[in-house]
Every structure is written in structure tokens, then in C-alpha cells.
N, C-alpha and C positions, 0 to 999 in steps of 0.2 A: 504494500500500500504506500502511495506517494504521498503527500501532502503539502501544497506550498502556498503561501500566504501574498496577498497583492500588498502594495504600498499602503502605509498609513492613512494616507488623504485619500477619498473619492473622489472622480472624476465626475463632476456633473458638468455636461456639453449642451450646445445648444445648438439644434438645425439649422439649414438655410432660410428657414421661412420661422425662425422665431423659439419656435414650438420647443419647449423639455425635450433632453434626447435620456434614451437609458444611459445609467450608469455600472460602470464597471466597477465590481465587486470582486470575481477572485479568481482566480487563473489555476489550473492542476496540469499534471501532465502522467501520461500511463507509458510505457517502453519494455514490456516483453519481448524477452527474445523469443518464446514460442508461445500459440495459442493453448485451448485445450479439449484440441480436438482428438489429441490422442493418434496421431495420423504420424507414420515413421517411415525414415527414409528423406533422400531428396528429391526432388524437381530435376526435370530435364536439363534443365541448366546447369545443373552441378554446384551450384553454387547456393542455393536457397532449402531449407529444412520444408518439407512438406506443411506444416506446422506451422510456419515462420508467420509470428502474430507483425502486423503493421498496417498501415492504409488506413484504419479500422475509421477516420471519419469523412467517408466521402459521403456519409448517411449516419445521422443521427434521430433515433425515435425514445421520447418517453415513454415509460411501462407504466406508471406510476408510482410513489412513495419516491426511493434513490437508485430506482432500476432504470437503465437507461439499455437501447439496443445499439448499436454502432459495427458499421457496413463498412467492410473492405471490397476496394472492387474486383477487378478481374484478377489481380497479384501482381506478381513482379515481374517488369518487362522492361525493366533500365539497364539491365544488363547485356551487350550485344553475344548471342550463342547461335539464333537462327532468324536471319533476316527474314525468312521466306513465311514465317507465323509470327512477324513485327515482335520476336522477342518472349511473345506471350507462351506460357506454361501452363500445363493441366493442374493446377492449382485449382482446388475443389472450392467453391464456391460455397461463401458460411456469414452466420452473423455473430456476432459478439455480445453477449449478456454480460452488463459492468454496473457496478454500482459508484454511483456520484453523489459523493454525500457535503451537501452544503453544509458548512457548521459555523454558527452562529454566535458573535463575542458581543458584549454589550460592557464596557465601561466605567457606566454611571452616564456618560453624554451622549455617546457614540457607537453605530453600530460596524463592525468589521469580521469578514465573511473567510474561510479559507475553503480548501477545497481538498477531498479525500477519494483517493480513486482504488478499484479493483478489479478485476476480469473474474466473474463466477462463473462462465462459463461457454463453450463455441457448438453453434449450432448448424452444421451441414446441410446443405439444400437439394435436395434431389427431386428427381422423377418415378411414380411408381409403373409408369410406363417405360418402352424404350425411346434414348435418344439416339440422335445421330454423331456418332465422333469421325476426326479423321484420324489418321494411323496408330494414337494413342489414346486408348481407351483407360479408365480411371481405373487401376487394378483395386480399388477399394468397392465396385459395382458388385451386386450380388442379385438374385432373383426378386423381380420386383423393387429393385431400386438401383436407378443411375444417377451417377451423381452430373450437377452442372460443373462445368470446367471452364475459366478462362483462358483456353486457347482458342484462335484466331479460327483453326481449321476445322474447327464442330459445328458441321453444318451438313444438311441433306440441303437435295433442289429443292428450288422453290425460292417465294417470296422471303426476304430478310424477318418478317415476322411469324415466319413457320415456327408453331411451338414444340414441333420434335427436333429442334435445332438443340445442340448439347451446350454453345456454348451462349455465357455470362456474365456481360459484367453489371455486376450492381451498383445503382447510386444514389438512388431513394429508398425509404424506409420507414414505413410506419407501420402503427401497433391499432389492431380492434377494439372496438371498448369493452368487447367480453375478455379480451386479456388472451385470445385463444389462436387467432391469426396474426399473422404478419405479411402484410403488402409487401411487393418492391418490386422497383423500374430499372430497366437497362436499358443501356446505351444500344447493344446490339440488333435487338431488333428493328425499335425497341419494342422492350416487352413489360407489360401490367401482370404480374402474379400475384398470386396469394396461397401464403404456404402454412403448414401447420404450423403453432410455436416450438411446441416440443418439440415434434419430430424434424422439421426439417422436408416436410414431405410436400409437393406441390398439391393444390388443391382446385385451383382456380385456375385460367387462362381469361383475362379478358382484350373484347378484339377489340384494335384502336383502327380508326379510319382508314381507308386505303392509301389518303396521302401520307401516310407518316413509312410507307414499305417502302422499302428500295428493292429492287428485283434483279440485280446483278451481284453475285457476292464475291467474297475475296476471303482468302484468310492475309492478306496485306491491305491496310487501310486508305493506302494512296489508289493502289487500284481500283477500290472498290470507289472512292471516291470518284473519279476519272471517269469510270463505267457508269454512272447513273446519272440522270438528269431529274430526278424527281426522286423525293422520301427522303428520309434524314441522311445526314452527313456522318461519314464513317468516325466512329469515337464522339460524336455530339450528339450522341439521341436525348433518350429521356433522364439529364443530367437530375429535378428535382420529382420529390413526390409529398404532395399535404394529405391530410385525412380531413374533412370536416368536424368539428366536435360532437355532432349527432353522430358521425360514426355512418354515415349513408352517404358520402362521396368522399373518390377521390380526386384528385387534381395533377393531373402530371404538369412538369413544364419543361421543356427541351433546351436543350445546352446553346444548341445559336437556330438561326433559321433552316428549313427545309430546303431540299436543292433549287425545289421552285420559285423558293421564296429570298433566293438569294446565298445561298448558303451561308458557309460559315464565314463573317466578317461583316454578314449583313444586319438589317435592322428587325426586321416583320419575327419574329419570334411568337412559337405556339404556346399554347397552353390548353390542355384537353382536360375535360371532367367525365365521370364515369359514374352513372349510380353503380353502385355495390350492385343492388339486387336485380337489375334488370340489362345492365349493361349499358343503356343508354347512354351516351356521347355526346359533348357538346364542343366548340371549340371557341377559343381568344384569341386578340392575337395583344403582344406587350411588343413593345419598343424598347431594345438595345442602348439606343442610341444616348449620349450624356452630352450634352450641348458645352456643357465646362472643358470637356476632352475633346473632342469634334471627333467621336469618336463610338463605336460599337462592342458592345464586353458579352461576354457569353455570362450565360443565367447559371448558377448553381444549386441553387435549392428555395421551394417554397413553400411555407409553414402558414398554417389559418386561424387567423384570430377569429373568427365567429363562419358563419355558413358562405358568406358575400366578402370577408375584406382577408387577404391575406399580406403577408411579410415575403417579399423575394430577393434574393441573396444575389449580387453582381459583383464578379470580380474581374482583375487583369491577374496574368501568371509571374508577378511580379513578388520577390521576397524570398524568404529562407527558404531553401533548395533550389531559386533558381538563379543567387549569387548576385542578385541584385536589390532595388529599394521598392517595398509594395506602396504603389500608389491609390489603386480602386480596390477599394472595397466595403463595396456599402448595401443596406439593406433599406429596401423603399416599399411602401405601404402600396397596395393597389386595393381595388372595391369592384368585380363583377356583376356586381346587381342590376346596372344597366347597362353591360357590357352586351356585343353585338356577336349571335354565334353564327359564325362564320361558314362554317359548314351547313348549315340552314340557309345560305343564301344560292341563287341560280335553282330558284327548283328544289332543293337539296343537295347539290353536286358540290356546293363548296365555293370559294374562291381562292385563287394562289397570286403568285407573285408579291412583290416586297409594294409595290404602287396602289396595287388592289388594296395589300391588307393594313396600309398607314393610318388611314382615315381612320379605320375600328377601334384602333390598339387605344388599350384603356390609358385611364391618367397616372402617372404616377406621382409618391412625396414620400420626399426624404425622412426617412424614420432613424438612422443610424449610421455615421460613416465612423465604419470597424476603424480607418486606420487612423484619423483625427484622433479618435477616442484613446486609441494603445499606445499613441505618441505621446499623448499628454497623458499618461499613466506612466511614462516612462521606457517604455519597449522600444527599444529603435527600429525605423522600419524595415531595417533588415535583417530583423528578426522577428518581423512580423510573417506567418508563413503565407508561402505564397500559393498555397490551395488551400483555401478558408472553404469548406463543402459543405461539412454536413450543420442545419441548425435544429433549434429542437424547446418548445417549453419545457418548463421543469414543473416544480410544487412552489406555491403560492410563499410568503414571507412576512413576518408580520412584525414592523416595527413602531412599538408600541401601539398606536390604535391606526398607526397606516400599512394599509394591503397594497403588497407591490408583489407583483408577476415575475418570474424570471425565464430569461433567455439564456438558451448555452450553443454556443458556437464552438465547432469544431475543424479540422485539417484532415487533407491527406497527404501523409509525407512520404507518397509512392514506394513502401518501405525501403525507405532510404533514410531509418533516423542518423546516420552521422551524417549526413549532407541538407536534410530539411528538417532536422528536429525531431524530438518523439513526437505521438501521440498527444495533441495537445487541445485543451477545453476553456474558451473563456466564457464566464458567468455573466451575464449585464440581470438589473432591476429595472420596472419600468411602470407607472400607472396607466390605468385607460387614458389621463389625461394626458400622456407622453405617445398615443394613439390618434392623436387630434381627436375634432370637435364631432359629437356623433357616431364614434366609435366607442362599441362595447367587446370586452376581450371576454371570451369564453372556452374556460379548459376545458380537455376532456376527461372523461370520467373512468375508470376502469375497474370492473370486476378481479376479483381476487383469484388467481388460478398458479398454479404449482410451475415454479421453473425450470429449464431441461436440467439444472443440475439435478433439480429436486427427485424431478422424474426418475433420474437413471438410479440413486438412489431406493426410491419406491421399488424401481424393476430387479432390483437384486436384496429386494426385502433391510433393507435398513432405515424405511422409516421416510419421511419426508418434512423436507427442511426448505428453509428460505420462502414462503409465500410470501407474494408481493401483494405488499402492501395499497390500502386505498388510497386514495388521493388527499392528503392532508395539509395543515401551514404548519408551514417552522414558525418557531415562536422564541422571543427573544425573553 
């Protein structure tokens, strides 16, 4: 367990437009060398432990109480071994059960937050059906379970969103409010699943529009890019994923635009909703574009403060691991309620291109700029990391008779912590009034249900341990 303490003073910041911004409260950091998945042996590569915990926040989901879930993507592929599968390795695709435990100091004046991390546990993602791999198949596969694998060449014909396709990278991540599923988006197809918690077992498939398919595939991302004029851009699919707090949608949001829509460097960027129970689809479109920078940033993740207004995460690849100074990265409020779906338009057929879809794209405002905040907390910006991914509410905070909400942002340090840092979480506080005028923030709620430690436990009769707890306020 890690523990480390932010600065004495709090940062209270103020937006472009006036408005209270959150403040920063308290910084942790996690660095395993291996997860615990129990999995032995190396990686193709030679160089990475099967096991080898890192990445772990390209997705970040609360469970409720100090359970948090945290997504590694596809694995490790910075190491050059085989150009011809852009590096990528059968690296079995998993999420990570950690617990984040905010702890709470009071003074007699002043209140001051640290932060306490753990890994309870790694949970493996598979299919109870068969997938399709290429010439390396997951020797951990057994009867009725394959597992997903981040390499490039797990793929059968067909459309990029064919769900017997083996491989996956994950980068969104949320949790049901029975406490029982867990969502999550990839970049590859992309794909919307939903898997068991414990097991690991997929459960769901749900189908996203025919624009978001690319139809020529590649296990190398340049080609595949090159071969396609329409459907997401190779490595920018479905970078974020929100839950509603009713727990009856989701939300994806894609990494940069569609090929038709300009691709990646453009502005016109998707965003699709999915009821849970019927499948139904809707589509947005957001703007990239930051008139400050004259300039287009790919979207990272987006989180939902109530059914209509969500938080989405912008950043440049700027900062610790990529050896230079982070300049963007900031999280801006949007509100769909009278947003235009786009795919409803022509008939139903939709519309594309980046000219089409400007007019639509909703409003955005500035809620948070990550790197103003960590500078004047002290962090320099080049060691502010330079993939800020996964975000995520926490549990509620209550000092003395004021309720403030907490945010936790997360990194992927492409497991490369000696070159981008560990594993690393920063905490902000914030009121509905830090939401602007008319905005109500609303958590979600979660049922109490046993974790896979817990489970594995139970399954070899010793009992069960750690239930997660319900949704409560820390209290000073």
C-alpha cells in the first residue's frame, strides 16, 4: 500500500468564465511489478511477464465505498520485437479491482486529504464462445472460454466490428448499479460489451451504427488506416465510456473523428448512446477544436453528472513519458438534452463529414484545466503525465456541514513506469455550484455484491471477504 500526501495549501482555481473550479486535494500512486492474475510465463516479446500489472488507467470506474475498477489497454507494445503486429502481444485482456481510500485530516481549521492505494484483485475477460486469433492463440483458452488478447492479428473476415474478432483493446469502463456487470469500449472495433464482474465472462454485445465499422482490417494500424475511407480511425475508436446514474445508458465517445468525418486531427467528433435494455442508439457530434490553441485534441474519457450533462476529458500527448511539457489538458462540461441526433437525420441514414456535422456539435465550458491546477499545486508540467485517460466519481465528502463530490483522474503510463511514471490518481473536490448555474450532480448508487477476490475465495470454501460496500460520505 502506497500513501502520499498533496501540499499543505489547497489549490482553489478559477475558470475562464469566472465560475469555482475543483480543487485539488490529494495525489497516490500504485507500481506493481505484477498483477494478480496468476498468469506465468512471458509475452512474445520476451521481455514483459504475462502478469506485468501497468497501463491500468486508460479507464477508470467507481464500484462504490473505496472500490475502484481500472482498465489496462491492449498491453505492451513500446517495445520494437515484430513490426508486422505494430509490436502488440497476446496479452490477455483484464481489469483491475483497487481500492482508493481517501482519508480525511481535520486540524481544528483545516481540512487535508491523502490518499491510500491497493490492487485486490485482476479480473480476465473472455468469451464463452469461440474467437478468432491469428497464429497465436492464448494457451490459457480452455472449453468454453477464450480469452480477449491485445494483439493486432485476432481477427476473422469481416467488418472491424465483428464480435468473434479475439482481439482488444480496452479504454472505457464502467460498473452496473447492481454491482454485477461491467461495461467496456474498445478502440478496435470498436466494441460496447458487457461482461460479468466476477467472472470475466462476456455477456453482452451491443451493435453500434454502421458508421463507426471500418471494413478493411490490418493487424498494422497504418494500413488499416490507408485502406479505409469511412469508420473509425485505426487506435482512435471508442477512447471514453459514461454510465448514466439510472444505470439505463451508456455513452461512448470516440478518440478523434471518423474517417468520414475527417479523421484523426479533425474536429466533428462522435458520441453515441445506447439504452442498456433495448439497444437503441443515438448519436452527437462535440467539437475538438480549442480556439486558445487553433487547434484539434482527441477526447479521452466521459463521465455523467446527471442523465443530460456530462464531464469530457481533452488532452494533447504532451508530458511525463513523452519527455516533454503537458500543455492540454482539460475537462469541459457538455449538456445533450437539446442536442441534435444525428443519425436521425436524412431519413434515418445519418449524416457525415466534418461541415455537415459542425452546426450540431453541442456547447461546451470549461469545468477544469488539469494542468493550471497541478502547476499551481506544485507538479511541474513535466511531470504532469502525458496520458491523463481514465476519470471516475468517487464517495461524497463532508466538510463540516459542506457536501462536496469528488473526482479522480487517472494515467496511462503505457507500462513504461520508468519513463512515464507509475500508476498515478489525482483526487479534485467540487460543489454542484463548481457545475455552473442549473446543474445538479447525481451519483450512482450500487448494490452490494461479492468481489472476484471474494468469489475465488467462496469457490474453494474459505469463506467470503471484502463486500463492497454502499455508497457513503467520508466525514471529517
Amino acid at each position: 500500500m502506497q500513501k502520499t500526501l498533496i501540499a499543505s495549501a489547497l489549490l482553489l482555481a478559477f475558470s475562464a468564465g469566472g465560475q469555482a473550479a475543483p480543487i485539488f486535494i490529494a495525489q497516490g500512486s500504485l507500481n506493481n511489478a505484477l498483477d494478480l492474475s496468476g498468469l506465468n510465463g512471458t509475452l512474445e516479446n520476451g521481455s514483459d511477464a504475462a502478469a506485468v500489472f501497468g497501463g491500468i488507467g486508460s479507464g477508470l470506474a467507481w464500484a462504490g465505498g473505496n472500490t475502484f475498477l481500472a482498465l489496462p489497454d491492449r498491453g505492451p507494445n513500446a517495445a520494437a520485437w515484430n513490426a508486422a503486429v505494430d509490436n502488440t502481444t497476446s496479452y490477455i485482456s483484464r481489469f483491475q479491482t483497487l481500492s482508493l481510500g481517501l482519508n480525511q485530516n481535520f486540524n481544528g481549521s483545516s481540512y487535508s486529504y491523502s490518499l491510500s492505494s491497493s490492487l485486490n484483485a485482476t479480473t480476465l475477460l473472455s468469451s464463452s464462445t469461440p474467437l478468432a486469433y491469428g497464429p497465436v492463440v492464448p494457451g490459457n483458452n480452455s472449453a468454453g472460454k477464450d480469452y480477449f488478447t491485445g494483439r493486432s492479428d485476432n481477427f476473422a473476415a469481416g467488418a472491424s466490428t465483428n464480435p468473434n474478432n479475439g482481439r482488444l483493446d480496452p479504454e472505457g469502463i464502467r460498473v452496473s448499479n447492481d454491482g454485477k456487470s461491467v461495461f467496456i469500449s474498445d478502440e478496435y472495433g470498436p466494441y460496447v460489451y458487457q461482461f460479468d464482474r466476477l467472472t470475466g465472462t462476456r455477456t453482452n454485445t451491443f451493435t453500434l451504427p454502421g458508421a463507426f465499422s471500418a471494413a478493411n482490417l490490418s493487424p498494422q494500424g497504418a494500413t488499416e488506416i490507408s485502406g479505409n475511407s469511412s469508420g473509425r480511425v485505426a487506435n482512435k475508436g471508442m477512447e471514453g465510456l459514461a454510465i448514466t446514474p439510472d444505470g439505463k445508458t451508456l455513452v461512448g465517445f470516440m478518440q478523434s473523428p471518423l474517417a468520414q468525418d475527417g479523421g484523426d486531427g479533425g474536429r466533428a467528433n462522435r458520441i453515441v448512446t445506447i439504452d442498456i435494455a433495448t439497444g437503441t442508439t443515438r448519436q452527437y457530434v462535440y467539437d475538438n477544436y480549442l480556439a486558445d490553441r487553433n487547434k484539434a485534441y482527441n477526447s479521452s474519457e466521459i463521465l455523467a453528472i446527471n442523465d443530460h450533462e456530462f464531464l469530457v476529458l481533452e488532452r494533447d500527448g504532451k508530458g511525463l513519458g513523452d519527455g516533454s511539457k503537458a500543455v492540454v489538458k482539460r475537462v469541459y462540461k457538455i449538456d445533450l438534452s437539446a442536442a441534435t441526433d444525428i443519425g436521425a437525420l436524412n431519413g434515418g441514414a445519418g449524416i457525415s463529414g466534418e461541415s455537415n456535422l459542425l452546426p450540431h456539435a453541442v456547447s461546451k465550458t470549461l469545468f477544469l484545466d488539469l494542468v493550471a491546477s497541478l502547476k499551481a499545486a506544485g507538479i511541474a508540467d513535466t511531470s504532469i503525465p502525458a496520458k491523463l485517460e481514465g476519470m471516475s466519481f468517487g464517495e461524497d465528502i463532508l466538510e463540516g456541514s459542506t457536501l462536496y463530490h469528488t473526482l479522480y483522474i487517472a494515467n496511462d503510463n503505457d507500462f513504461l513506469p520508468d519513463v512515464a511514471g507509475p500508476n498515478q490518481f489525482f483526487v479534485y473536490k467540487f460543489t454542484d455550484a463548481d457545475l455552473g448555474p442549473g446543474s445538479r450532480f447525481v451519483n450512482q448508487s450500487f448494490a452490494a455484491v461479492p468481489e472476484p477476490a471474494s468469489l475465488a475465495l467462496m469457490l474453494s470454501g474459505l469463506g467470503l471477504l471484502g463486500w463492497q460496500r454502499r455508497r457513503r460520505i467520508v466525514r471529517g
